[in-house]
mmCIF file of the N, C-alpha and C atoms, coordinates in Angstrom:
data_MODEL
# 
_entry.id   MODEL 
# 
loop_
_atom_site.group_PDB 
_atom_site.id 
_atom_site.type_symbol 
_atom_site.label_atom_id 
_atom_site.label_alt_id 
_atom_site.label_comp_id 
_atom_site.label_asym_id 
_atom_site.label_entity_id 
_atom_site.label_seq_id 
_atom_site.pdbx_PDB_ins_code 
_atom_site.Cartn_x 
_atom_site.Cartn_y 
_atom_site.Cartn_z 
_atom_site.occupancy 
_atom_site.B_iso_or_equiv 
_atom_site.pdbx_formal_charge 
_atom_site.auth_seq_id 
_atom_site.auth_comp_id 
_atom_site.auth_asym_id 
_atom_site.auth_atom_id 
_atom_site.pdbx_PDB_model_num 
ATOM 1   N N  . UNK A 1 1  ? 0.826   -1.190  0.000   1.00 0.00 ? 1  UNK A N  1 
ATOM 2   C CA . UNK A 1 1  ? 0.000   0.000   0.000   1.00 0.00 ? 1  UNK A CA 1 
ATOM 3   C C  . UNK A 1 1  ? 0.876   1.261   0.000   1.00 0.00 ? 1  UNK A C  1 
ATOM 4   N N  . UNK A 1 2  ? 1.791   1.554   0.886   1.00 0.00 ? 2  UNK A N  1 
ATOM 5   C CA . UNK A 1 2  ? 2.803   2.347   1.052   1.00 0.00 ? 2  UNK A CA 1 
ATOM 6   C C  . UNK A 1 2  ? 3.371   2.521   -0.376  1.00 0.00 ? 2  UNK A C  1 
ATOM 7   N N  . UNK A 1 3  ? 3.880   1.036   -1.079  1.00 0.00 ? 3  UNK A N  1 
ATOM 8   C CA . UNK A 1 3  ? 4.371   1.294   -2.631  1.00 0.00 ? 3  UNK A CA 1 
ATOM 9   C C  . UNK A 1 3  ? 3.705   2.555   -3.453  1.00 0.00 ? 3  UNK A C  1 
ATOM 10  N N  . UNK A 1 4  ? 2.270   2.098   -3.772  1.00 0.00 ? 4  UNK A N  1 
ATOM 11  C CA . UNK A 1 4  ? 1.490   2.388   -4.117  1.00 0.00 ? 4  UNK A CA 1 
ATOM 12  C C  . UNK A 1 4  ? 1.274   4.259   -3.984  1.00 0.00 ? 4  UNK A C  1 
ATOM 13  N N  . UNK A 1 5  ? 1.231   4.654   -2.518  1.00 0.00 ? 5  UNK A N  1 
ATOM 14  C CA . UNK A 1 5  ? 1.212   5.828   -2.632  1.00 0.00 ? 5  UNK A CA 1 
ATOM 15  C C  . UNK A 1 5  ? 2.277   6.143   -2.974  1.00 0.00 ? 5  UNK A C  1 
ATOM 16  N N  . UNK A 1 6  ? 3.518   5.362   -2.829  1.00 0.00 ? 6  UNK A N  1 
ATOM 17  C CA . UNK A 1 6  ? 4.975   6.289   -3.176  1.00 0.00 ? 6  UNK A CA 1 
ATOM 18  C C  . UNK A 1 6  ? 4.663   6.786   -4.851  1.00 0.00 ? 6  UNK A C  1 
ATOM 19  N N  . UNK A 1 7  ? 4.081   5.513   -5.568  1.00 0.00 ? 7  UNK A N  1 
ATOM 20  C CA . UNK A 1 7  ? 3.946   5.867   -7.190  1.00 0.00 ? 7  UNK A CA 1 
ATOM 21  C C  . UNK A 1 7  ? 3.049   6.787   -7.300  1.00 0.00 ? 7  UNK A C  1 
ATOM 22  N N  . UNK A 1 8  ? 2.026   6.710   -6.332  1.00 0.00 ? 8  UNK A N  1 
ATOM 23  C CA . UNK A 1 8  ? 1.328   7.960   -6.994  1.00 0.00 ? 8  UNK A CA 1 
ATOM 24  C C  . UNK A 1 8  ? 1.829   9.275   -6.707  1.00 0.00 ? 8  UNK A C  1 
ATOM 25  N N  . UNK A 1 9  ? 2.541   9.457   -5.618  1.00 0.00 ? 9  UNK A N  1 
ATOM 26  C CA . UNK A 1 9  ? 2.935   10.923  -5.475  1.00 0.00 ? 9  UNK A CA 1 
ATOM 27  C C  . UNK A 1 9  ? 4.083   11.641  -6.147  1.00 0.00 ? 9  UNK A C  1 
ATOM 28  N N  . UNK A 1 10 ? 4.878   10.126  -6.827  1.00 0.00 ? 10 UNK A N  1 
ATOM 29  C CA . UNK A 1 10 ? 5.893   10.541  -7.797  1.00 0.00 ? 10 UNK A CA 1 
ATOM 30  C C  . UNK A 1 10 ? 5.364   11.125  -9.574  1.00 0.00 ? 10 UNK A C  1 
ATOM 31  N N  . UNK A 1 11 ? 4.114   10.111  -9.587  1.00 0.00 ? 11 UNK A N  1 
ATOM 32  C CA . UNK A 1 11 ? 3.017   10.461  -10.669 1.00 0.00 ? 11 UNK A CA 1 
ATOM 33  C C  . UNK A 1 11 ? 3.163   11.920  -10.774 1.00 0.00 ? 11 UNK A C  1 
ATOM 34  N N  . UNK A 1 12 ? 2.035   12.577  -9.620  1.00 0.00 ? 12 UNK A N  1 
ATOM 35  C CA . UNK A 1 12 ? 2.003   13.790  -9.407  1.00 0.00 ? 12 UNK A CA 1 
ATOM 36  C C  . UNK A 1 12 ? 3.065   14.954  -9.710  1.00 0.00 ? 12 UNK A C  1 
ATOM 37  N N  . UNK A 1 13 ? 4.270   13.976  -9.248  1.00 0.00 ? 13 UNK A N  1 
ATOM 38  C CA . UNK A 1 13 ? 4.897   15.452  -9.307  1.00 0.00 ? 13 UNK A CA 1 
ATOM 39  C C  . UNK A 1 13 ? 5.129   15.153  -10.581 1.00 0.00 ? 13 UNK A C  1 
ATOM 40  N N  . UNK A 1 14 ? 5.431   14.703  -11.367 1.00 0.00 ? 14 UNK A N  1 
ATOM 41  C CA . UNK A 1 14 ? 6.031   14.200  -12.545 1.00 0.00 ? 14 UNK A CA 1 
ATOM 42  C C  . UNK A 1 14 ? 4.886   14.986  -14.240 1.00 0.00 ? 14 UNK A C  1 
ATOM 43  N N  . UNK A 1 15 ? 3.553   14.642  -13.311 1.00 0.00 ? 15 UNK A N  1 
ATOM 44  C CA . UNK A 1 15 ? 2.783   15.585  -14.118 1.00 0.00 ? 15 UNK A CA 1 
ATOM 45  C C  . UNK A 1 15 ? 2.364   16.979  -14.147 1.00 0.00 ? 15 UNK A C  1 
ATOM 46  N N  . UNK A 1 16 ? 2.375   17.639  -12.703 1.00 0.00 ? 16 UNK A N  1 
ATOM 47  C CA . UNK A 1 16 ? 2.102   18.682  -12.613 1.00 0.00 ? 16 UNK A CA 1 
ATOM 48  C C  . UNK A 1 16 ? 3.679   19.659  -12.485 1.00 0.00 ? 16 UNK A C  1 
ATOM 49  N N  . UNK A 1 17 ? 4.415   19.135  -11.861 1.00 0.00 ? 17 UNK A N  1 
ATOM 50  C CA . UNK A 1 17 ? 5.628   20.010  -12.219 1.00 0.00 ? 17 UNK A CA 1 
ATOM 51  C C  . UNK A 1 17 ? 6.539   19.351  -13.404 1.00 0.00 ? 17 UNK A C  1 
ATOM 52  N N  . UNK A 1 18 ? 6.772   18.374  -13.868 1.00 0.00 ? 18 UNK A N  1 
ATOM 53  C CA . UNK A 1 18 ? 7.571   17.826  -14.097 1.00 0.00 ? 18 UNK A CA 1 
ATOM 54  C C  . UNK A 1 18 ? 9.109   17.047  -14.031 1.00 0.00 ? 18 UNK A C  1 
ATOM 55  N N  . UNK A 1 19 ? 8.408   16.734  -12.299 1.00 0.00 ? 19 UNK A N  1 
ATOM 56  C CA . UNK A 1 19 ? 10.067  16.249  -11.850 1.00 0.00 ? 19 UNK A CA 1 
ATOM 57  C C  . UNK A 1 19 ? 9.901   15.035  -12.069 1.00 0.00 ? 19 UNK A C  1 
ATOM 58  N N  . UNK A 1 20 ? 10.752  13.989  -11.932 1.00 0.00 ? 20 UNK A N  1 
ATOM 59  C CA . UNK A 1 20 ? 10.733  12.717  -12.322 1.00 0.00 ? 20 UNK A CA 1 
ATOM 60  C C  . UNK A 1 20 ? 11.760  12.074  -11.149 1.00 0.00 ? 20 UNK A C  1 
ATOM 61  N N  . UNK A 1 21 ? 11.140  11.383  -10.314 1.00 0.00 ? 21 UNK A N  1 
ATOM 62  C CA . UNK A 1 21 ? 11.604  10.232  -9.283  1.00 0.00 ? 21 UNK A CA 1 
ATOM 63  C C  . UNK A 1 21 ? 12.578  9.142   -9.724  1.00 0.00 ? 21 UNK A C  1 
ATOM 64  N N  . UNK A 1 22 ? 13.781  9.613   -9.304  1.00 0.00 ? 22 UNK A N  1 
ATOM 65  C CA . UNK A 1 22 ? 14.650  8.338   -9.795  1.00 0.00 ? 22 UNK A CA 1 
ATOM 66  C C  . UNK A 1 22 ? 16.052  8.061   -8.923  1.00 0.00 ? 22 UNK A C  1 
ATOM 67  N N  . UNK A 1 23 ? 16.998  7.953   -9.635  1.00 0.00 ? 23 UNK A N  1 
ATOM 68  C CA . UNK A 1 23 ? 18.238  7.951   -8.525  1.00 0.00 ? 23 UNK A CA 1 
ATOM 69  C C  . UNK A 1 23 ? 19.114  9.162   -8.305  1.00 0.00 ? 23 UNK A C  1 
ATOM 70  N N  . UNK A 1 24 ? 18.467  10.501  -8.947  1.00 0.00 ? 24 UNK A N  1 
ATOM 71  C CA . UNK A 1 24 ? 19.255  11.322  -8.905  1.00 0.00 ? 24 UNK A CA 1 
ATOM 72  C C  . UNK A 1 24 ? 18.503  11.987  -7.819  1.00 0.00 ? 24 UNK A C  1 
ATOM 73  N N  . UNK A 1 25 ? 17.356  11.767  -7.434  1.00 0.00 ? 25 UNK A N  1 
ATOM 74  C CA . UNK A 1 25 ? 16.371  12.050  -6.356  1.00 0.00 ? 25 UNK A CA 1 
ATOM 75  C C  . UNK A 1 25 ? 16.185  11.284  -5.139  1.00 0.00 ? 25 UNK A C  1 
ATOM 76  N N  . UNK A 1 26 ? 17.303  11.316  -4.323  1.00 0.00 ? 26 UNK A N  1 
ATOM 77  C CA . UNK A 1 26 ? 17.817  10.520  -3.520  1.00 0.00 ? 26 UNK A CA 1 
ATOM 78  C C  . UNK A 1 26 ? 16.841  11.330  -2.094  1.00 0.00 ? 26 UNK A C  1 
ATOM 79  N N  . UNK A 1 27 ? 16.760  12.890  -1.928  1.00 0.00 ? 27 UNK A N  1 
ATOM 80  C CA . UNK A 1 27 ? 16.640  13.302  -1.066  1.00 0.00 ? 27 UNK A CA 1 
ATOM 81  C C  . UNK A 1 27 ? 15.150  13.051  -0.798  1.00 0.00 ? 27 UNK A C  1 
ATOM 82  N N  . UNK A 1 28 ? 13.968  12.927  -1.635  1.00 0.00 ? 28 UNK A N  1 
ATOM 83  C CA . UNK A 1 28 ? 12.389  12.546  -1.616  1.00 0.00 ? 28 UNK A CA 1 
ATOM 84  C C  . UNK A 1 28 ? 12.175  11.034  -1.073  1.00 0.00 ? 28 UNK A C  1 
ATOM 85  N N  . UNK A 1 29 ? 13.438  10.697  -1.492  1.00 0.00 ? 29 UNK A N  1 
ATOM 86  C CA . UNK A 1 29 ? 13.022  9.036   -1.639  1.00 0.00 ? 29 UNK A CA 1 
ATOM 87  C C  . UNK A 1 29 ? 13.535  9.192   -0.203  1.00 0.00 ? 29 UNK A C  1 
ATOM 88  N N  . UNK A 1 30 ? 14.400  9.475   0.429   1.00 0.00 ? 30 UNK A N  1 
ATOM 89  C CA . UNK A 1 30 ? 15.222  9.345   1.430   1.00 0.00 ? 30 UNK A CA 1 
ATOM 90  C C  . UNK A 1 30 ? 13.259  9.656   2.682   1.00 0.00 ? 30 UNK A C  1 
ATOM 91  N N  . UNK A 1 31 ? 13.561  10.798  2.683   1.00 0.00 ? 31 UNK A N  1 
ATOM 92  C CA . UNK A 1 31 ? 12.121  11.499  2.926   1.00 0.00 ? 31 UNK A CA 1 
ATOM 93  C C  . UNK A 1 31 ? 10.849  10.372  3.473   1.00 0.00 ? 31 UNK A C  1 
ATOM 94  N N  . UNK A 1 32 ? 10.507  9.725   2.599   1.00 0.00 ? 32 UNK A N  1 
ATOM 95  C CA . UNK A 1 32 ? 9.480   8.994   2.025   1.00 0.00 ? 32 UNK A CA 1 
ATOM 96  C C  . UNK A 1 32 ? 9.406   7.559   3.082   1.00 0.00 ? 32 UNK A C  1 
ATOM 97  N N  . UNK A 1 33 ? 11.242  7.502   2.854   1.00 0.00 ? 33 UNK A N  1 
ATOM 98  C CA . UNK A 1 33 ? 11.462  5.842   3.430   1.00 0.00 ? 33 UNK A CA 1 
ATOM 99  C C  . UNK A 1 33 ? 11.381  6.527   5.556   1.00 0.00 ? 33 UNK A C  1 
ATOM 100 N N  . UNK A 1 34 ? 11.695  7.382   5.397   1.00 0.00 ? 34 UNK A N  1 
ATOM 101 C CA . UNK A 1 34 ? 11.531  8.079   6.872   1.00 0.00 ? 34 UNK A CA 1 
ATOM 102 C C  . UNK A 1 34 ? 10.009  8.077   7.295   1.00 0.00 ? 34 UNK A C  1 
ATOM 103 N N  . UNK A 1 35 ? 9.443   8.448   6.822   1.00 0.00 ? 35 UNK A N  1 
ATOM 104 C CA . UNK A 1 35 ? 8.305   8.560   7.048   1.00 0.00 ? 35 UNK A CA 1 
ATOM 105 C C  . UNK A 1 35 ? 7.322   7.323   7.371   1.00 0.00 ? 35 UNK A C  1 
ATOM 106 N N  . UNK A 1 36 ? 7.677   6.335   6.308   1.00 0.00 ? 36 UNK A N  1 
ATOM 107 C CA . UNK A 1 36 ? 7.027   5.037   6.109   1.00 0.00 ? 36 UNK A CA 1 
ATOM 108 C C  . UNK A 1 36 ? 7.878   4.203   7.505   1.00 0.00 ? 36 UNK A C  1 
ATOM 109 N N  . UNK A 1 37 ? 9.240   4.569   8.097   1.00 0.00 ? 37 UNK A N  1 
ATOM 110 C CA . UNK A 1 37 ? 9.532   3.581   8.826   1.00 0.00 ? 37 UNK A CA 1 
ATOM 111 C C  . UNK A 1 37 ? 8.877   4.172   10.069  1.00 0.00 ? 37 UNK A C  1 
ATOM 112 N N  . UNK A 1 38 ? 8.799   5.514   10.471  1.00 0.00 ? 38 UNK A N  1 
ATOM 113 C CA . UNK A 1 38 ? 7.832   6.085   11.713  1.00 0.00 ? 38 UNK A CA 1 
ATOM 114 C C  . UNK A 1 38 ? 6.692   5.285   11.370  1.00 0.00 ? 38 UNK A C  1 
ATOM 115 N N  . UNK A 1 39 ? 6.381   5.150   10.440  1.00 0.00 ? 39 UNK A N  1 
ATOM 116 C CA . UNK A 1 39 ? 4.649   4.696   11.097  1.00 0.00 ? 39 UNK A CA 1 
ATOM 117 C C  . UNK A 1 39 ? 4.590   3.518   11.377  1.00 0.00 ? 39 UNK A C  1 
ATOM 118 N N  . UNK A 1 40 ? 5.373   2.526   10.662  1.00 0.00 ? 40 UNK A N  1 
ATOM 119 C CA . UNK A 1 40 ? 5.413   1.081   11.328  1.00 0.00 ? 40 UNK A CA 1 
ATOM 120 C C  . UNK A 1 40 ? 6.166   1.177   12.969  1.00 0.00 ? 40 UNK A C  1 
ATOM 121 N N  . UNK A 1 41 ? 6.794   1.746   13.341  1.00 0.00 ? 41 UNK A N  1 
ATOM 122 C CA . UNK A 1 41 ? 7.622   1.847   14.295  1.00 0.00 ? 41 UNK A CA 1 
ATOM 123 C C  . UNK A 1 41 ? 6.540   2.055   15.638  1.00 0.00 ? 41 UNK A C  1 
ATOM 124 N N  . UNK A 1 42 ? 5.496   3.438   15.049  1.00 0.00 ? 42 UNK A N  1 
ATOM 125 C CA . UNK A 1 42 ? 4.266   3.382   15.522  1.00 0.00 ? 42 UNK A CA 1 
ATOM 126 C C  . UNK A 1 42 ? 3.757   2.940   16.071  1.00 0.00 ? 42 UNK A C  1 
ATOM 127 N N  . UNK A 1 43 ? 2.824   1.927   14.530  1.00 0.00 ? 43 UNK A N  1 
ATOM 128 C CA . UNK A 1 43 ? 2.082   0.749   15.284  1.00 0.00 ? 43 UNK A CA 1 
ATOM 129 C C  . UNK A 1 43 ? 2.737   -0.816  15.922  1.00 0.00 ? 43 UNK A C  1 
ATOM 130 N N  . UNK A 1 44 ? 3.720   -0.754  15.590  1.00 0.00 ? 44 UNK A N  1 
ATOM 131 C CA . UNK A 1 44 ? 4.513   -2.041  16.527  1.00 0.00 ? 44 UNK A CA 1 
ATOM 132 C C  . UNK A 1 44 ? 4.515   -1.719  17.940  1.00 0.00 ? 44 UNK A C  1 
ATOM 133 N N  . UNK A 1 45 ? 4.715   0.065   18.494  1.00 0.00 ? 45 UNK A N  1 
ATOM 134 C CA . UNK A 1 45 ? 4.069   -0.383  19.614  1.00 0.00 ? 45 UNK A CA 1 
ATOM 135 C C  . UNK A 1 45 ? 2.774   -0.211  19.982  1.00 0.00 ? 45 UNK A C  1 
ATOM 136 N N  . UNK A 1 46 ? 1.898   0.164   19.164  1.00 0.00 ? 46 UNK A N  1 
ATOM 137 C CA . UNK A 1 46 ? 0.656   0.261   20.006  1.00 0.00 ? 46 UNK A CA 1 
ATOM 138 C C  . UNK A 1 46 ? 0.673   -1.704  20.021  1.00 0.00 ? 46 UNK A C  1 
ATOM 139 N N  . UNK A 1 47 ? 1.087   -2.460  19.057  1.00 0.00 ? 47 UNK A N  1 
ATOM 140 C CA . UNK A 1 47 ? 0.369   -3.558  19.549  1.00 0.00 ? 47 UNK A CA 1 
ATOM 141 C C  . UNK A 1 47 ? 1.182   -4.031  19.982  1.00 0.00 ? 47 UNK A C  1 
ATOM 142 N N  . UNK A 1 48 ? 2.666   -3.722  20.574  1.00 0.00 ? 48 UNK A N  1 
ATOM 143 C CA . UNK A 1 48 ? 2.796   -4.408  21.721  1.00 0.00 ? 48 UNK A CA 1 
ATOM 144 C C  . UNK A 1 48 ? 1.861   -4.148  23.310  1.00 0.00 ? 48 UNK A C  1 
ATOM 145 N N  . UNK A 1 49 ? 1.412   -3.103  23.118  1.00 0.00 ? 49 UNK A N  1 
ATOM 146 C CA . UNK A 1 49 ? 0.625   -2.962  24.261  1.00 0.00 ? 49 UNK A CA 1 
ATOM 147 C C  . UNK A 1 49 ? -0.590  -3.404  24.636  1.00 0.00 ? 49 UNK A C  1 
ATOM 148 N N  . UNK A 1 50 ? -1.229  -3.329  23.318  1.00 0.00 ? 50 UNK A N  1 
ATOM 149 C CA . UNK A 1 50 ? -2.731  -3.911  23.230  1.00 0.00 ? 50 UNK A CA 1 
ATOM 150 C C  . UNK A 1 50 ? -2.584  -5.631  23.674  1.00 0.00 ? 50 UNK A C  1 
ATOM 151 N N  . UNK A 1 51 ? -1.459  -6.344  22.977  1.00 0.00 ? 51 UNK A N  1 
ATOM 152 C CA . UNK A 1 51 ? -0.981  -7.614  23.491  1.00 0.00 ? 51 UNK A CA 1 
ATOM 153 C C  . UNK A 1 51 ? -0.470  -8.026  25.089  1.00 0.00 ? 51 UNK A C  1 
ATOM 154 N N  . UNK A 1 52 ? -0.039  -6.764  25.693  1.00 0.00 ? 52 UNK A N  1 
ATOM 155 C CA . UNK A 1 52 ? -0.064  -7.164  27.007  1.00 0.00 ? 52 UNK A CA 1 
ATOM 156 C C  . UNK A 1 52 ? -1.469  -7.173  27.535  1.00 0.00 ? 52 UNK A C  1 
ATOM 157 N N  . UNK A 1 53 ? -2.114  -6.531  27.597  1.00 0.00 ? 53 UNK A N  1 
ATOM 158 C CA . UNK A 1 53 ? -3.331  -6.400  28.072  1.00 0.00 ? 53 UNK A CA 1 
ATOM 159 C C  . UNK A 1 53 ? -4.276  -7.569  27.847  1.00 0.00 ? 53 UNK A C  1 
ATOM 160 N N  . UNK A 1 54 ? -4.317  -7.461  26.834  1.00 0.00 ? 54 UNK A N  1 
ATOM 161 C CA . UNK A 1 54 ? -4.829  -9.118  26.486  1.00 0.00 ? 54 UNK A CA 1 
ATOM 162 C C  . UNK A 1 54 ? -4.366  -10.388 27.072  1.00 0.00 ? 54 UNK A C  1 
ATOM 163 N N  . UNK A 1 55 ? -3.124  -10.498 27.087  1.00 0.00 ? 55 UNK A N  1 
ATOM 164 C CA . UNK A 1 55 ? -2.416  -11.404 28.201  1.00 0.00 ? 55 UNK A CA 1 
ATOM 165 C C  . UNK A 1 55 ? -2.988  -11.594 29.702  1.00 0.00 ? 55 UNK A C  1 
ATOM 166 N N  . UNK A 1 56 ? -3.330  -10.537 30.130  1.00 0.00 ? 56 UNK A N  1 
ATOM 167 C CA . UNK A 1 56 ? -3.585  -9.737  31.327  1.00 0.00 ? 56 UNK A CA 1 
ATOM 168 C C  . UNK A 1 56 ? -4.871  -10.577 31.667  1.00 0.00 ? 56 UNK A C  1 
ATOM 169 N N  . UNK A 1 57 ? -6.128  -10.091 31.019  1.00 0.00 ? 57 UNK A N  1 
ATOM 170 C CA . UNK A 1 57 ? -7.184  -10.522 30.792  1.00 0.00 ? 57 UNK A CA 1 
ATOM 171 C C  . UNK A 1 57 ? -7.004  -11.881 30.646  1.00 0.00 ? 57 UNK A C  1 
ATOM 172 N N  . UNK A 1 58 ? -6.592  -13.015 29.906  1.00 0.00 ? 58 UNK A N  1 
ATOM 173 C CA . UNK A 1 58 ? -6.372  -13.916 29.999  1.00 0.00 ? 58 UNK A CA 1 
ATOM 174 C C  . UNK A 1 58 ? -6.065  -14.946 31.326  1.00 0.00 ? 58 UNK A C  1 
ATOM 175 N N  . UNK A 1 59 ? -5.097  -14.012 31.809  1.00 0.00 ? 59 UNK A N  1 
ATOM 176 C CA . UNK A 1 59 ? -4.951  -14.810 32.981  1.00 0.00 ? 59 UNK A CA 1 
ATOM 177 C C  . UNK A 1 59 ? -5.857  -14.161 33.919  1.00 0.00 ? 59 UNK A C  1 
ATOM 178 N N  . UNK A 1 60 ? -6.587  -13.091 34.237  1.00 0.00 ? 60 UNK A N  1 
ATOM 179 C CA . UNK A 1 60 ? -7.623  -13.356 35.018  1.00 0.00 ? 60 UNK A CA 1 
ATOM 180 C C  . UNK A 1 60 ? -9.108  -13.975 34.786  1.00 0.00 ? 60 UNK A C  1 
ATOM 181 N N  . UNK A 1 61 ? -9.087  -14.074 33.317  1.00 0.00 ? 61 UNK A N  1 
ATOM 182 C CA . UNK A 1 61 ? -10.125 -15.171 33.179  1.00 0.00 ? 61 UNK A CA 1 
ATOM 183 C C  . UNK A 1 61 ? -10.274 -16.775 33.868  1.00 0.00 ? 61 UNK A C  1 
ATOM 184 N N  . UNK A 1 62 ? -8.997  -17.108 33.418  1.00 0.00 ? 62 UNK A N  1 
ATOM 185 C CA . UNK A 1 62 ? -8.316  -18.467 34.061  1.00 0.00 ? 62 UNK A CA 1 
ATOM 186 C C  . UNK A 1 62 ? -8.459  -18.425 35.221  1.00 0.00 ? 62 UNK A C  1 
ATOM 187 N N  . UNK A 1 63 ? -8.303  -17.385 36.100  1.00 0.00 ? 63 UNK A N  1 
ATOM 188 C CA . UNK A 1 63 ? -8.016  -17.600 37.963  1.00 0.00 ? 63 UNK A CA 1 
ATOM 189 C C  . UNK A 1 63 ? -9.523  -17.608 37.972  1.00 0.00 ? 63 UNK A C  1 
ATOM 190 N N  . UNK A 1 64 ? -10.141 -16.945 37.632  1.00 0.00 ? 64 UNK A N  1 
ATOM 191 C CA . UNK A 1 64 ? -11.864 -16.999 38.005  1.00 0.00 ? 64 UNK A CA 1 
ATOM 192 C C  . UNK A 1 64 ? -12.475 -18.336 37.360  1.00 0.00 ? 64 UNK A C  1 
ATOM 193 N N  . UNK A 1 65 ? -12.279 -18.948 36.212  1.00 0.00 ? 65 UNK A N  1 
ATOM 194 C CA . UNK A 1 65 ? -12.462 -20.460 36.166  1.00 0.00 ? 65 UNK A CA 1 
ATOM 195 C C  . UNK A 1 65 ? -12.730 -21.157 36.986  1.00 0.00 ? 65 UNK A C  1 
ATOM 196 N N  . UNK A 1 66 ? -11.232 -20.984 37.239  1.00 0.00 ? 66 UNK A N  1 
ATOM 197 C CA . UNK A 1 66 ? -10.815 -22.003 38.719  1.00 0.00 ? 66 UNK A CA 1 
ATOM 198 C C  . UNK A 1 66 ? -11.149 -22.085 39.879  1.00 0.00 ? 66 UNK A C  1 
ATOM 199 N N  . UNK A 1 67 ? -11.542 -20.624 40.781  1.00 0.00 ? 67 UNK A N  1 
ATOM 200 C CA . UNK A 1 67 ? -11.962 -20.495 41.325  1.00 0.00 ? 67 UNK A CA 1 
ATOM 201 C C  . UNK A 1 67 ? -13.858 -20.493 41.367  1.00 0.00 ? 67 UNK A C  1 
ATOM 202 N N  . UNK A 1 68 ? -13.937 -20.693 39.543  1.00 0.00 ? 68 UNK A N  1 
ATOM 203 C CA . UNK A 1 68 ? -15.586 -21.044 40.450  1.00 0.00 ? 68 UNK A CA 1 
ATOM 204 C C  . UNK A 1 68 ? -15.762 -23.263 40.115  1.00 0.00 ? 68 UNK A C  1 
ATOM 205 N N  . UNK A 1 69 ? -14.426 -23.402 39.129  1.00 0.00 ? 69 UNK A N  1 
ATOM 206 C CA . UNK A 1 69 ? -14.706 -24.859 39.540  1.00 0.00 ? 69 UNK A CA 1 
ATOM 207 C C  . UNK A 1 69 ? -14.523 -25.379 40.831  1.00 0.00 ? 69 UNK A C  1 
ATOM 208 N N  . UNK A 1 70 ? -13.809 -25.075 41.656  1.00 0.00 ? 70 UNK A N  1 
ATOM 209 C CA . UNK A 1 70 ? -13.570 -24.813 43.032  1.00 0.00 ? 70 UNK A CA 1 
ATOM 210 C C  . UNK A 1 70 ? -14.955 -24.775 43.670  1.00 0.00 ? 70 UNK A C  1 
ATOM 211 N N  . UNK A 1 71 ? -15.708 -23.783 43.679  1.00 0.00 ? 71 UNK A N  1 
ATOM 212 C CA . UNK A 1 71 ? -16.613 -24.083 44.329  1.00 0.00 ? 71 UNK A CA 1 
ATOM 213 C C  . UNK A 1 71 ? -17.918 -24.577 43.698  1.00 0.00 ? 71 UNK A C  1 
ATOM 214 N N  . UNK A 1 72 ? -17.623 -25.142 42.706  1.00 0.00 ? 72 UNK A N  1 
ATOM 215 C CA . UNK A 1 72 ? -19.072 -26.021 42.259  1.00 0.00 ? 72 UNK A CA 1 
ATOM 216 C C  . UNK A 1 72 ? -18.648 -27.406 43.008  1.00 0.00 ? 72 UNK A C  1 
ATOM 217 N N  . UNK A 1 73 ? -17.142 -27.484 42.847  1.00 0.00 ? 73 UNK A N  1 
ATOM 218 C CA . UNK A 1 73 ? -16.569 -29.032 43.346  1.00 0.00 ? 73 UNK A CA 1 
ATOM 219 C C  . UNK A 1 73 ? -17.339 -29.047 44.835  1.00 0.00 ? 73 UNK A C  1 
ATOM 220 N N  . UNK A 1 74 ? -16.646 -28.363 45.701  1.00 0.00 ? 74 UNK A N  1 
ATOM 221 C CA . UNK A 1 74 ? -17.136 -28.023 47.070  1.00 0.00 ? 74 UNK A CA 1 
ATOM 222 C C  . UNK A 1 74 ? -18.972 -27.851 47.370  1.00 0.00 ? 74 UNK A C  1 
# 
């Protein structure tokens, strides 16, 4: 998806100004790859966090299980 917008915004410039994205355009591309690695960087941690929590929940589901097989046993 990221690809994708990179081509289209090179499109753009390519038609409305006429610059053209390539290797002599190191500093956009440079730009671009910055940008795209913040946002994964981002969301890697929101879901490391969302994954603890869930963990979390997990194990207090389990203790309450137990504790009501516990007292159905009893």
């Amino acid at each position: 998806m990221l690809l994708k917008y990179y081509l289209q915004v090179s499109e753009c410039l390519e038609s409305h100004f006429g610059l053209r994205l390539g290797k002599e355009d190191k500093i956009l591309k440079l730009s671009f790859q910055e940008a795209v690695w913040k946002k994964k960087k981002k969301k890697k941690k929101k879901k490391k966090k969302n994954k603890k929590k869930k963990k979390k929940k997990k194990k207090k589901k389990k203790k309450k299980k137990k504790k009501r097989s516990l007292k159905q046993e009893v």
